[in-house]
N, C-alpha and C positions, 0 to 999 in steps of 0.2 A: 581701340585697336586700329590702328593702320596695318594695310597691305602694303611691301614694299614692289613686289611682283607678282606673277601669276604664270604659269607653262601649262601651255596647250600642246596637248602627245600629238605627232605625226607618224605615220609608218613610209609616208612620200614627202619628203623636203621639196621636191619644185612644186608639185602641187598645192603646197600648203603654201609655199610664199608666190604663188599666182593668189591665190585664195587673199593672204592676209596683207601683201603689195596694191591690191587694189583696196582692203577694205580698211584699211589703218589710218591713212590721211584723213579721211572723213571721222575721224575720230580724234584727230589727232596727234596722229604717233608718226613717227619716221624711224625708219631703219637705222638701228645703231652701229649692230655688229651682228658678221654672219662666222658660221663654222661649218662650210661646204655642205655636206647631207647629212650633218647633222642637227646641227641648231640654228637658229637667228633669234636676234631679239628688236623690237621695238621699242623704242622710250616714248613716251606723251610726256604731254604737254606739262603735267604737273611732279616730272622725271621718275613715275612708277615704268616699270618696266612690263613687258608683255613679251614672254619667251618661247616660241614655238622649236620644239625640237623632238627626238627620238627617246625613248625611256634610255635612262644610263643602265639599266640591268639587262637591257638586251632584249626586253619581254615584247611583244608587241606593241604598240599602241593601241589602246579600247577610250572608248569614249565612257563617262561617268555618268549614268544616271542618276539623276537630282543635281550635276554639275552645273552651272552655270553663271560662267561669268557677265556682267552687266555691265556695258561701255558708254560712258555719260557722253552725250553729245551737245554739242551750241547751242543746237534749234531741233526743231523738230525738223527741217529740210533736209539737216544733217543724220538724223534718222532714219530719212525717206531714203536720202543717197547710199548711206553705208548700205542697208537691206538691199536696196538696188544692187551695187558694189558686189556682195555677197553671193546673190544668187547670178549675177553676169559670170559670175568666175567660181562657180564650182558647188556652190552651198545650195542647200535646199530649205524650200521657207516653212518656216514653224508657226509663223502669226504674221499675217502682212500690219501695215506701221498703221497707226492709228493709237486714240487715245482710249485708257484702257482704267476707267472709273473705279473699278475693283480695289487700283493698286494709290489711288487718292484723285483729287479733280484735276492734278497738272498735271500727271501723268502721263505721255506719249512713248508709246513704245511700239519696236518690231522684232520680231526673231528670226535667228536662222539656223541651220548645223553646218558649220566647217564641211569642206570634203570629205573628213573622216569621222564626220558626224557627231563634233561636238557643237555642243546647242549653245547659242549664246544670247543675248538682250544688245538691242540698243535703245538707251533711255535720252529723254530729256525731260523734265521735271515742271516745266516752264518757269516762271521770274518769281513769282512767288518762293523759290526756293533755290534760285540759282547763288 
């Protein structure tokens, strides 16, 4: 299976691209296209998209538990950054970066939740598996 995208709910559009404007370059991504308070999207590097916007039925935005998406990083630096990135602009930390044996021996990862509290990964794997 391939993911071609992925949309993270906002209930506040500047919020959410203060939030994902600082933490998306260290990932990779740049600003593709926006739709005032409604949507933006991000494209990376390897042209998946990453779409933060409003639910189209109107409902609120809630965050998912057991949701989360996982954002492959360069290095681990880029790991440290994004998570930095994250909690400078809005997010709250869920695991500071570090490597995390559980998940295999190259494993390096940090977490955060969005402003509106969705929980995300940033990984890198190290060269063994890049």
């Amino acid at each position: 299976m391939t993911i071609a995208y992925i949309t993270i709910g906002t209930n506040d559009m500047a919020r959410s691209r203060i939030y994902y404007d600082a933490v998306m370059p260290h990932l990779g991504g740049r600003l593709e296209v926006e739709y005032g308070d409604q949507a933006c999207c991000y494209v990376m590097r390897d042209e998946r998209r990453v779409w933060i916007g409003k639910p189209q039925d109107g409902q609120p935005a809630t965050a998912g538990n057991g949701i989360m998406p996982g954002f492959l990083c360069d290095d681990p630096a880029a790991v440290d950054a994004a998570h930095a990135a994250a909690l400078a602009h809005g997010g709250t930390n869920e695991g500071d970066p570090g490597p995390r044996p559980l998940y295999g021996p190259d494993f390096y990862g940090a977490y955060a939740r969005d402003p509106e509290g969705n929980k995300m990964s940033f990984v890198h794997f190290g060269l063994s598996h890049a």
